[in-house]
PDB file as gemmi writes it, atoms N, CA and C in Angstrom:
CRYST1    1.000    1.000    1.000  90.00  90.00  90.00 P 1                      
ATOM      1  N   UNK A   1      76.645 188.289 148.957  1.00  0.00           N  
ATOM      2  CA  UNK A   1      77.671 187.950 148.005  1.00  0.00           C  
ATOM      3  C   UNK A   1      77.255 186.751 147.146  1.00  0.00           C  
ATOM      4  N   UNK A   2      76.533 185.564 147.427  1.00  0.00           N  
ATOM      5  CA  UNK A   2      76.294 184.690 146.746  1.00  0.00           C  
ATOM      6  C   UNK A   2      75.399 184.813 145.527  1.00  0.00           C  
ATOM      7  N   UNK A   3      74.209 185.863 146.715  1.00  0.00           N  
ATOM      8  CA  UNK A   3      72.997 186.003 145.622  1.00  0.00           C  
ATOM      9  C   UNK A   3      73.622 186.768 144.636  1.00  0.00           C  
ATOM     10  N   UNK A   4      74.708 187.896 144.500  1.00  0.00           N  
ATOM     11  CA  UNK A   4      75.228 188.587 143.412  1.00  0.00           C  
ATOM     12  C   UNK A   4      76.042 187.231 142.191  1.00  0.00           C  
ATOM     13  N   UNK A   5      76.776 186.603 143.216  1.00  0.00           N  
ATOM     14  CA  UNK A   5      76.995 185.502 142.464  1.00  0.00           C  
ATOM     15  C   UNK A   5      76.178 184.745 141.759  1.00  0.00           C  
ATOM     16  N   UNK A   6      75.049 184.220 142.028  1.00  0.00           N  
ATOM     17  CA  UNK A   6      74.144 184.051 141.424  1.00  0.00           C  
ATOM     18  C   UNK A   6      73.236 184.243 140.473  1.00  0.00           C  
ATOM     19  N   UNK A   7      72.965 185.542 141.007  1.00  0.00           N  
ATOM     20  CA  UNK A   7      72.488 186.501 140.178  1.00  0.00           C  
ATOM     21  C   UNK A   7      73.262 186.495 138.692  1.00  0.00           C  
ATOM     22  N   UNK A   8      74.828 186.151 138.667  1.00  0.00           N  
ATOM     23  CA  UNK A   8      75.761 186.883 137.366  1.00  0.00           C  
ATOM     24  C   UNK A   8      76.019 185.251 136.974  1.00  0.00           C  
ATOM     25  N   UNK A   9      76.079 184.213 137.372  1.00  0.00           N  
ATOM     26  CA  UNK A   9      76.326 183.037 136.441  1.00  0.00           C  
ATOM     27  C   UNK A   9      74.672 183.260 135.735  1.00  0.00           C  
ATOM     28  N   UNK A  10      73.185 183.442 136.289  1.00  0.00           N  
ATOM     29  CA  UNK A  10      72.190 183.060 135.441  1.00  0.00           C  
ATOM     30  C   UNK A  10      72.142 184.256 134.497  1.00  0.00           C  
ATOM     31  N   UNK A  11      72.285 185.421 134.443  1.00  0.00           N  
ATOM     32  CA  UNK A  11      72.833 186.350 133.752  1.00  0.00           C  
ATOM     33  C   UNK A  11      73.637 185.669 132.311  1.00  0.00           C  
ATOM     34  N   UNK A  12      74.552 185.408 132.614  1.00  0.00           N  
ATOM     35  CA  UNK A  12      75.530 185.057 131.708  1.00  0.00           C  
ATOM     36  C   UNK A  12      74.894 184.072 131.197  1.00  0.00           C  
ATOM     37  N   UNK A  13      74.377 182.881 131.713  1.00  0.00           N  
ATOM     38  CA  UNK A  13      73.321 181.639 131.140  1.00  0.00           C  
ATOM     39  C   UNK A  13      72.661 182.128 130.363  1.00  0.00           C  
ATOM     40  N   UNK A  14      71.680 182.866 130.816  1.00  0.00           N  
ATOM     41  CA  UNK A  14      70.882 183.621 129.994  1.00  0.00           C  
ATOM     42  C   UNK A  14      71.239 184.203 128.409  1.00  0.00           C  
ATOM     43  N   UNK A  15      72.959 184.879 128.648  1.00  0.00           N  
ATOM     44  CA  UNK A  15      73.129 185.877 127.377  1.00  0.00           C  
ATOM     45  C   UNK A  15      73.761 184.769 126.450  1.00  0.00           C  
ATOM     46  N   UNK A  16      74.598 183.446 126.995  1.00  0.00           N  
ATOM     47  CA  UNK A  16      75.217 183.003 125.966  1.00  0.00           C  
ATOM     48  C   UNK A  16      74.141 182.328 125.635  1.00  0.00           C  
ATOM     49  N   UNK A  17      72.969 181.984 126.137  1.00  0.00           N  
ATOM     50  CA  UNK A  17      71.753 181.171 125.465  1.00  0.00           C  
ATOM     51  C   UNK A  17      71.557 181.786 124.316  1.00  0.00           C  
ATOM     52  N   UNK A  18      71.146 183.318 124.471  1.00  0.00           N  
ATOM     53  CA  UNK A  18      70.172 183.431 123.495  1.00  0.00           C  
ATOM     54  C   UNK A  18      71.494 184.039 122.434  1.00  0.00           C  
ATOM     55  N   UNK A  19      72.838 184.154 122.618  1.00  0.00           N  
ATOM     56  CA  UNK A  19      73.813 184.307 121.318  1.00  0.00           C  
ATOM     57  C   UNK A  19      73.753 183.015 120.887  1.00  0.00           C  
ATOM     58  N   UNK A  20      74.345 182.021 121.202  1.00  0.00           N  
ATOM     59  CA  UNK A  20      73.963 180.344 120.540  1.00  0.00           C  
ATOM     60  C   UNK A  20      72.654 179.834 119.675  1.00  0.00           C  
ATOM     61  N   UNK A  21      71.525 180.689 120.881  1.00  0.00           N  
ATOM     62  CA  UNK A  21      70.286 180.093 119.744  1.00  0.00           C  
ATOM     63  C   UNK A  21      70.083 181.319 118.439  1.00  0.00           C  
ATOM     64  N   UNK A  22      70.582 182.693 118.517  1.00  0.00           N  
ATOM     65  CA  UNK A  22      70.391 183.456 117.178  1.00  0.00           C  
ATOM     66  C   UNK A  22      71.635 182.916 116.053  1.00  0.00           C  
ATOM     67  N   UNK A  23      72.823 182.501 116.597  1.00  0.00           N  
ATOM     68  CA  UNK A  23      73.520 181.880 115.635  1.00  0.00           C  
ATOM     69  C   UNK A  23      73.378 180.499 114.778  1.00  0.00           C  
ATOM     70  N   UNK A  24      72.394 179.786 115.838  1.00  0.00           N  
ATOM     71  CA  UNK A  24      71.774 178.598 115.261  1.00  0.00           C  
ATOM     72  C   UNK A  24      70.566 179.026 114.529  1.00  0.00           C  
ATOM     73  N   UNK A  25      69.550 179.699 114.703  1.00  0.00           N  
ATOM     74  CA  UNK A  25      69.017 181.052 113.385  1.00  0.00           C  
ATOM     75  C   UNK A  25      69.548 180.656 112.077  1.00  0.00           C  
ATOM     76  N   UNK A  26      70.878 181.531 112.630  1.00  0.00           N  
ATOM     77  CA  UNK A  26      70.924 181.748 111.222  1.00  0.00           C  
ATOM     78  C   UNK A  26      71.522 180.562 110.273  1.00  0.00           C  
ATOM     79  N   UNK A  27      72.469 179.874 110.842  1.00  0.00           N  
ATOM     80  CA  UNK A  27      72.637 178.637 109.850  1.00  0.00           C  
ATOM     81  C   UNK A  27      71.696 177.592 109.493  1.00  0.00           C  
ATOM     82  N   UNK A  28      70.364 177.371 110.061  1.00  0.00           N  
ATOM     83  CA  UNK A  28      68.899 177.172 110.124  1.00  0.00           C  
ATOM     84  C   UNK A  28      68.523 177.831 108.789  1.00  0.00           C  
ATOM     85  N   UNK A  29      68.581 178.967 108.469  1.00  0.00           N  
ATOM     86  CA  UNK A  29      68.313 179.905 107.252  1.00  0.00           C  
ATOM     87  C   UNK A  29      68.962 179.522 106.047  1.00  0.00           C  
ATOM     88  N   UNK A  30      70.330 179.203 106.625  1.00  0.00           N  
ATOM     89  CA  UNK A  30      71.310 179.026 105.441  1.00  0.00           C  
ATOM     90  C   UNK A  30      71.710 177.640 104.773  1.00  0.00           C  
ATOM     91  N   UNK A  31      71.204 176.799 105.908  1.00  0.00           N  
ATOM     92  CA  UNK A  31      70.738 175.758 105.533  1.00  0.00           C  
ATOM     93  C   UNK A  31      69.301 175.536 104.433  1.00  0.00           C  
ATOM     94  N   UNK A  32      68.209 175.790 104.920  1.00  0.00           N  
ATOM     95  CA  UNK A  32      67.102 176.062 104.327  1.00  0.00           C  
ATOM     96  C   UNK A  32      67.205 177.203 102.875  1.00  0.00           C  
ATOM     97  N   UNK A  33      67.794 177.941 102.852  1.00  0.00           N  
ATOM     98  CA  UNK A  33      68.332 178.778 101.484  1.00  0.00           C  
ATOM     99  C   UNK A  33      68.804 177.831 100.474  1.00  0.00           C  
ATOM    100  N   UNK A  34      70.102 177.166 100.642  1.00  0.00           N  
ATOM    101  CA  UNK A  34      70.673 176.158 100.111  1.00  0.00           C  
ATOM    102  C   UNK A  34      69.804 175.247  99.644  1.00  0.00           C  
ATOM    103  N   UNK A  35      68.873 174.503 100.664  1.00  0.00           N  
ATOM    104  CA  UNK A  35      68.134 173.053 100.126  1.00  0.00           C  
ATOM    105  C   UNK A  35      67.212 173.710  99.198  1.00  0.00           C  
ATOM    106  N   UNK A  36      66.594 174.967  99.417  1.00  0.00           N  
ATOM    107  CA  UNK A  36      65.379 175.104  97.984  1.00  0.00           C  
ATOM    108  C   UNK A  36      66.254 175.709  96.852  1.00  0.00           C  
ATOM    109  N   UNK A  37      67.451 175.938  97.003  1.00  0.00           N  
ATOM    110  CA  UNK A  37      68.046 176.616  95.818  1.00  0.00           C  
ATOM    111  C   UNK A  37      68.616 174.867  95.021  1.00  0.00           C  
ATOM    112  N   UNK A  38      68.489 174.347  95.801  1.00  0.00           N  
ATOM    113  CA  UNK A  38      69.273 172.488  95.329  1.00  0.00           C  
ATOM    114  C   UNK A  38      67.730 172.202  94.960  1.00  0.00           C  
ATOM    115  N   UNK A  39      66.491 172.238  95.787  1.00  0.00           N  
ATOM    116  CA  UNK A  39      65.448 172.057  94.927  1.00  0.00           C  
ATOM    117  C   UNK A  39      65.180 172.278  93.658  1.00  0.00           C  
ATOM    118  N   UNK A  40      65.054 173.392  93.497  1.00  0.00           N  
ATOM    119  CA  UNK A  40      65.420 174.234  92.118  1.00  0.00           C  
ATOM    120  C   UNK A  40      66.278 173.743  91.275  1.00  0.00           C  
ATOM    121  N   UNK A  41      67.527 173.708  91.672  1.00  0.00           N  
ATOM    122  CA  UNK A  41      68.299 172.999  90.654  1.00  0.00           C  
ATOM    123  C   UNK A  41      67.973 171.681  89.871  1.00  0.00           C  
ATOM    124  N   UNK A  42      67.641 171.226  90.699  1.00  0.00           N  
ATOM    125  CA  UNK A  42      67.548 169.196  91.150  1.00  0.00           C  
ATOM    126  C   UNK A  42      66.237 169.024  89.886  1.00  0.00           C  
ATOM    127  N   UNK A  43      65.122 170.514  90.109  1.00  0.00           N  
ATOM    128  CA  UNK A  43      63.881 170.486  89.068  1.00  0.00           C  
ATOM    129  C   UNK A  43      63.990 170.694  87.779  1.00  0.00           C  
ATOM    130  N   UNK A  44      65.146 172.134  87.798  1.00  0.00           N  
ATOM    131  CA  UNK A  44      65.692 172.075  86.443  1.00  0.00           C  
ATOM    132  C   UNK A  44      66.105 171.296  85.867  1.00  0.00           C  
ATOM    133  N   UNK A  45      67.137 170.711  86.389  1.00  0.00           N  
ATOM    134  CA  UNK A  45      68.274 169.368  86.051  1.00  0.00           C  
ATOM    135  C   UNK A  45      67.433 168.470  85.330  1.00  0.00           C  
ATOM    136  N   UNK A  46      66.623 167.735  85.992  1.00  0.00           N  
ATOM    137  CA  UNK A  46      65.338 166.568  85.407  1.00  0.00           C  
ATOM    138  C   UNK A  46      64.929 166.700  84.752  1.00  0.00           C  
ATOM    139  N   UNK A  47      64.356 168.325  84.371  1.00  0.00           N  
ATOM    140  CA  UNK A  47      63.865 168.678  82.917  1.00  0.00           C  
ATOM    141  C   UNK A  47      64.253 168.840  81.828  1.00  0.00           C  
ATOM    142  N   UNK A  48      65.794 169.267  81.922  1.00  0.00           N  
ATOM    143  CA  UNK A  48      66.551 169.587  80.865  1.00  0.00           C  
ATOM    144  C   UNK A  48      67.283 168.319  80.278  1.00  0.00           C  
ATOM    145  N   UNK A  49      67.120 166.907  80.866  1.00  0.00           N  
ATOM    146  CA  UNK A  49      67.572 165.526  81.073  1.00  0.00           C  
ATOM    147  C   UNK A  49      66.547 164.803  80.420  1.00  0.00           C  
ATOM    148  N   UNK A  50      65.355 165.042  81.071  1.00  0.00           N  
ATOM    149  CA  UNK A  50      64.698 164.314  80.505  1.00  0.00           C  
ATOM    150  C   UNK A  50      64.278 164.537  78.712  1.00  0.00           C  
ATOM    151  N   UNK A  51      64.474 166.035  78.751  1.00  0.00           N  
ATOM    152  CA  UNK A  51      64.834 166.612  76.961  1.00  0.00           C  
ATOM    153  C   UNK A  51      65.489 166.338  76.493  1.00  0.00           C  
ATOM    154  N   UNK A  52      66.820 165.764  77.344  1.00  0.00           N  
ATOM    155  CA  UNK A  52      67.717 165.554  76.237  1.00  0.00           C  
ATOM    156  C   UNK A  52      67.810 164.008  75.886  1.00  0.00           C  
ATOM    157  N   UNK A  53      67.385 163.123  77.002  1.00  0.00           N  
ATOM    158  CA  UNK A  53      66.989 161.422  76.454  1.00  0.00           C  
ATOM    159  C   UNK A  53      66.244 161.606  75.977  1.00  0.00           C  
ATOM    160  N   UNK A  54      65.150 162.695  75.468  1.00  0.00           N  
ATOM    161  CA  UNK A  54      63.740 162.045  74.701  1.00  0.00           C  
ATOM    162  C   UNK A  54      63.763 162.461  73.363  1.00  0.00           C  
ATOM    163  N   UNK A  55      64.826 163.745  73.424  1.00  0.00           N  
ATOM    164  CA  UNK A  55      65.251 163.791  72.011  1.00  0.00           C  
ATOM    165  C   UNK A  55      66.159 163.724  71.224  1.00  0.00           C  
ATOM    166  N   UNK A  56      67.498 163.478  71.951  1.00  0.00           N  
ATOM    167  CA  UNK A  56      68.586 163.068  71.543  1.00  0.00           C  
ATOM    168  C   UNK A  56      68.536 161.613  70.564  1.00  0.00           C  
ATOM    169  N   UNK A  57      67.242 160.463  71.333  1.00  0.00           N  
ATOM    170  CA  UNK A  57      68.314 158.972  70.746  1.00  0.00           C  
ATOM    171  C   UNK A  57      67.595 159.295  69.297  1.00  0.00           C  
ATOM    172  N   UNK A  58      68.559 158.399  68.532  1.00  0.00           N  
ATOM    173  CA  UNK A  58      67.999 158.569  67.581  1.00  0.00           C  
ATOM    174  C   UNK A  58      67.031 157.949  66.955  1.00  0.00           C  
ATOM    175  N   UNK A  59      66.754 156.936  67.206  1.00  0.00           N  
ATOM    176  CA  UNK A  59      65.457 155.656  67.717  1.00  0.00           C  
ATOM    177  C   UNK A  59      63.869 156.726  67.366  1.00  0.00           C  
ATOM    178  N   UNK A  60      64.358 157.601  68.711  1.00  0.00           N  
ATOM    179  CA  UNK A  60      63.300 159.023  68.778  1.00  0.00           C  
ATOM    180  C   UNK A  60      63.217 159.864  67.464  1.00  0.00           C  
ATOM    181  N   UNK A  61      64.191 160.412  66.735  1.00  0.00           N  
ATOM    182  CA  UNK A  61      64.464 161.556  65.697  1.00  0.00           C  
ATOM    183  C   UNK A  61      64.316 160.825  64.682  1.00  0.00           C  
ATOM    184  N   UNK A  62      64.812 159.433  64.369  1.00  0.00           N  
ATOM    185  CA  UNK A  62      63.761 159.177  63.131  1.00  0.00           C  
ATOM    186  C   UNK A  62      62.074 158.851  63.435  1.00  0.00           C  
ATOM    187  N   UNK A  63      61.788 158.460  64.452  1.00  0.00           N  
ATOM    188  CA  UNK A  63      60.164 158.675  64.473  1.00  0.00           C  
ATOM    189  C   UNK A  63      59.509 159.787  64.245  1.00  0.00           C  
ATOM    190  N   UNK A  64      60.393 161.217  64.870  1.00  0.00           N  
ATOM    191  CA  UNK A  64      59.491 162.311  64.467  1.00  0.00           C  
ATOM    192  C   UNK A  64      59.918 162.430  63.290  1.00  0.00           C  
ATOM    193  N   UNK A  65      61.075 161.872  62.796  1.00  0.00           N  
ATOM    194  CA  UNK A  65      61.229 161.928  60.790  1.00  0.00           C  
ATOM    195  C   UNK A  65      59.907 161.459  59.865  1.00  0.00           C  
ATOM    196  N   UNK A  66      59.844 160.140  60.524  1.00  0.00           N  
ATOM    197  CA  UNK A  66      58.427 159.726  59.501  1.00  0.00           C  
ATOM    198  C   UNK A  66      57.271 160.019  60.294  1.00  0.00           C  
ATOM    199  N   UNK A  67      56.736 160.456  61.385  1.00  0.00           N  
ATOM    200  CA  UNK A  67      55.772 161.042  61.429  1.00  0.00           C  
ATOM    201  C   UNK A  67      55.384 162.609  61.245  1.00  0.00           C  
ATOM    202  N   UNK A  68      56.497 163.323  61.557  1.00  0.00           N  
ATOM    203  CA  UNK A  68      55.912 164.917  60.729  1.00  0.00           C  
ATOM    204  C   UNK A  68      56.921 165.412  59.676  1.00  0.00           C  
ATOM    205  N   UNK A  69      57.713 164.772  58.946  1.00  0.00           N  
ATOM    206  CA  UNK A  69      58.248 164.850  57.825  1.00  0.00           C  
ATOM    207  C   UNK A  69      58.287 164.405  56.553  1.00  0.00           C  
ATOM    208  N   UNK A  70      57.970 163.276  56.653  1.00  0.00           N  
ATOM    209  CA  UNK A  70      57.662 162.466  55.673  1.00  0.00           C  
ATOM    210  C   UNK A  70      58.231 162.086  54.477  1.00  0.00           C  
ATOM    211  N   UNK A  71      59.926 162.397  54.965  1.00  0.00           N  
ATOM    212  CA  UNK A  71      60.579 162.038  53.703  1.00  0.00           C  
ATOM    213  C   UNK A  71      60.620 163.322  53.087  1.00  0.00           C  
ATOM    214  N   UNK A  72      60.561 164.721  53.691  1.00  0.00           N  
ATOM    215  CA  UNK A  72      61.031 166.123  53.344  1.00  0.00           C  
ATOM    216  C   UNK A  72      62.150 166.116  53.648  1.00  0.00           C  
ATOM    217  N   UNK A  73      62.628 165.426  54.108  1.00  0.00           N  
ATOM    218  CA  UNK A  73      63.793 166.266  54.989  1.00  0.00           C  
ATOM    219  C   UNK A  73      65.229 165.591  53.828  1.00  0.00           C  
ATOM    220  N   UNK A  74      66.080 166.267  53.691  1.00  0.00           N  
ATOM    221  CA  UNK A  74      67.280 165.993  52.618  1.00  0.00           C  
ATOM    222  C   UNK A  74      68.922 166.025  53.376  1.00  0.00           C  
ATOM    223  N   UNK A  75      69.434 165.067  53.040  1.00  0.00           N  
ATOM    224  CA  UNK A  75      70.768 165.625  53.726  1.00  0.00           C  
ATOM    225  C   UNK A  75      71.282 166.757  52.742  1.00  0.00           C  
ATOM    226  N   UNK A  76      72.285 167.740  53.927  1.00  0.00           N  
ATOM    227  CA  UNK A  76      72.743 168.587  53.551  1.00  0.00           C  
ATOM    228  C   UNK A  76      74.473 168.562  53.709  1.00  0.00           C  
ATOM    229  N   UNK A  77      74.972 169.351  52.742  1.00  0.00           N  
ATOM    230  CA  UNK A  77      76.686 169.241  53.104  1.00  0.00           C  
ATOM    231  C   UNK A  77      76.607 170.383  54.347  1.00  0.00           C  
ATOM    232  N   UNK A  78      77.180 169.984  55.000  1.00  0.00           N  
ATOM    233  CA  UNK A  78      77.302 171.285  56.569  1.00  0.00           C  
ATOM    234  C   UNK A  78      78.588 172.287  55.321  1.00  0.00           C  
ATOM    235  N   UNK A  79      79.367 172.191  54.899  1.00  0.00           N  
ATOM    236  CA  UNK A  79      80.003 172.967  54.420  1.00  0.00           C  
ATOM    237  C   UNK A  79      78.917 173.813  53.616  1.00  0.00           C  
ATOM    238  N   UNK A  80      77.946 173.704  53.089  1.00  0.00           N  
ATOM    239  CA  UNK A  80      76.873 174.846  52.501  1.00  0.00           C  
ATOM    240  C   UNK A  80      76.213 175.654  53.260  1.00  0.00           C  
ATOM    241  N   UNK A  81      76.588 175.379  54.658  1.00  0.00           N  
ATOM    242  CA  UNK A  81      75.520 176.441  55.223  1.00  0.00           C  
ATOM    243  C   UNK A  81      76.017 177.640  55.059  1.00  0.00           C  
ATOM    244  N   UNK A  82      75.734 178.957  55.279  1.00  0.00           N  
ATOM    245  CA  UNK A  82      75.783 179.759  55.882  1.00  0.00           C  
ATOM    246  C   UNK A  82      75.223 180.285  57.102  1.00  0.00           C  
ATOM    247  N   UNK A  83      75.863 181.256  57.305  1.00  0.00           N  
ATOM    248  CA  UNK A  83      75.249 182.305  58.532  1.00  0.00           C  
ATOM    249  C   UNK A  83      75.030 183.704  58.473  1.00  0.00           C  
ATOM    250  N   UNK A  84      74.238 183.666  58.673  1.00  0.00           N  
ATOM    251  CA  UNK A  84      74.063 185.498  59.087  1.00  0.00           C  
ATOM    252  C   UNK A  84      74.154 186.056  60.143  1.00  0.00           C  
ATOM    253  N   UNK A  85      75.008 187.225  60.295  1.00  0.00           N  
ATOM    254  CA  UNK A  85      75.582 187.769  61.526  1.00  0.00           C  
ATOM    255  C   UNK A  85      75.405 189.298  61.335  1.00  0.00           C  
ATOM    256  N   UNK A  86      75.365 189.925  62.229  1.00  0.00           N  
ATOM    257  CA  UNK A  86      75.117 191.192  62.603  1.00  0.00           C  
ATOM    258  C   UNK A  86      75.946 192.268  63.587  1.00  0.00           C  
ATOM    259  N   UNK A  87      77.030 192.902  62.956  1.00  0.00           N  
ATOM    260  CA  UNK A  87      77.617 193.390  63.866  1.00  0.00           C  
ATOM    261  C   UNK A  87      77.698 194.533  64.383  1.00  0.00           C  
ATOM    262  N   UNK A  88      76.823 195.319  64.989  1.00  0.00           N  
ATOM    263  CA  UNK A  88      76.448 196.964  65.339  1.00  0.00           C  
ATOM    264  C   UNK A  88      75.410 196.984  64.019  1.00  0.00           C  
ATOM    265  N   UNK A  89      75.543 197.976  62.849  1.00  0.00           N  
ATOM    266  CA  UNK A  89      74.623 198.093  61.764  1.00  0.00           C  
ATOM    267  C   UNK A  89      75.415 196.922  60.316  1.00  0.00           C  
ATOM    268  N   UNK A  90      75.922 196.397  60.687  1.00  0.00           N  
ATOM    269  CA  UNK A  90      76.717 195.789  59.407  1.00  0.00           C  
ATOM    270  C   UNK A  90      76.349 194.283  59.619  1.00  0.00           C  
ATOM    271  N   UNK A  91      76.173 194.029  58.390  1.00  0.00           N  
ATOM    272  CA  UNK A  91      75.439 192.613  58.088  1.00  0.00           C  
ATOM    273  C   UNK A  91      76.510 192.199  57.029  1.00  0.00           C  
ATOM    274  N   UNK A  92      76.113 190.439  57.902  1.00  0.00           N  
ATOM    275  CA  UNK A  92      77.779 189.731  56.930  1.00  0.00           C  
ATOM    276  C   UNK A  92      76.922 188.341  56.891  1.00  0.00           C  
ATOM    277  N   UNK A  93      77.169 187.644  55.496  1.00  0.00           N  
ATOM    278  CA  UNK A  93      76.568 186.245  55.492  1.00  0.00           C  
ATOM    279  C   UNK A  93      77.844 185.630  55.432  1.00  0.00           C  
ATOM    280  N   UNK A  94      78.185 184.213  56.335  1.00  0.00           N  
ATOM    281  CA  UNK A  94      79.734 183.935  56.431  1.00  0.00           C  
ATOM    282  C   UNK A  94      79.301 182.396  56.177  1.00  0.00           C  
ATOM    283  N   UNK A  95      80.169 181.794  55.969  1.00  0.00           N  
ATOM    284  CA  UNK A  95      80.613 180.254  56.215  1.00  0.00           C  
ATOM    285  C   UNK A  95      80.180 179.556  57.141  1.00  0.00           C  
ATOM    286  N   UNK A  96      79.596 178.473  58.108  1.00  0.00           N  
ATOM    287  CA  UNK A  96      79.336 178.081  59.231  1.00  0.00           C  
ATOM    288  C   UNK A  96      80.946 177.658  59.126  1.00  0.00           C  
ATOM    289  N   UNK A  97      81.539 177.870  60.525  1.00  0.00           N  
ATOM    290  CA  UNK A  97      82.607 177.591  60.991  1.00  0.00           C  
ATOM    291  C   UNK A  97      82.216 176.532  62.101  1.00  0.00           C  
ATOM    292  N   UNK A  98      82.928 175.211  61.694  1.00  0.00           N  
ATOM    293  CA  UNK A  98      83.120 173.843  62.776  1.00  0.00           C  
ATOM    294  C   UNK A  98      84.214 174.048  63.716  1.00  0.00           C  
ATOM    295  N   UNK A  99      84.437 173.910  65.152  1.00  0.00           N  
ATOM    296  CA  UNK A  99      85.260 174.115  65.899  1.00  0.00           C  
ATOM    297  C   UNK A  99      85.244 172.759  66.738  1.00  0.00           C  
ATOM    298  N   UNK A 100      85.993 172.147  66.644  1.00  0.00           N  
ATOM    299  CA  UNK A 100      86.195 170.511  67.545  1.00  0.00           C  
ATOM    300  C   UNK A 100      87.493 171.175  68.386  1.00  0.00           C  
ATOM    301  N   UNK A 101      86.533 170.576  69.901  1.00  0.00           N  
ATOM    302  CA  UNK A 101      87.198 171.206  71.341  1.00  0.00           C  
ATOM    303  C   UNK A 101      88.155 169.616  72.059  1.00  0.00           C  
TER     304      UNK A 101                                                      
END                                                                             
């Protein structure tokens, strides 16, 4: 009787071991999924940041003014632009429309 006893607690030791360690698996995975998908992000992020301080100030945009423009460049009324748009086969040149959110 004991050894059956025995026998069924290391049994059971045994089965909830190895359910605990495949469930720790998998959040192991899902953990590790997460951190390279935050890698990824974290790489994008820096790049698209560091584009936008290097070309946003304007410190920056008049330097590339006088070094590859040279005094080409003209202000324009934004009310003159147009646009060209395309809708299925139909072509429309419109107004640039300003929208303040």
């Amino acid at each position: 009787m004991k050894r059956i006893g025995l026998t069924l607690i290391v049994f059971i030791l045994i089965l909830s071991t190895a359910i605990i360690k495949n469930s720790a698996k998998k959040t192991e995975d899902e953990i590790f999924t997460f951190k390279e998908n935050l890698r990824v992000l974290t790489s994008e992020f820096e790049k698209i940041k560091l584009e936008h301080d290097y070309l946003s100030s304007s410190e920056r945009l008049l330097e590339f003014q006088l070094q590859f423009f040279e005094d080409e460049l003209d202000p324009k009324n934004i009310e003159n632009i147009k646009v060209f748009k395309t809708y299925n086969k139909d072509k429309k040149i419109q107004n640039l429309t300003i929208t303040t959110e």
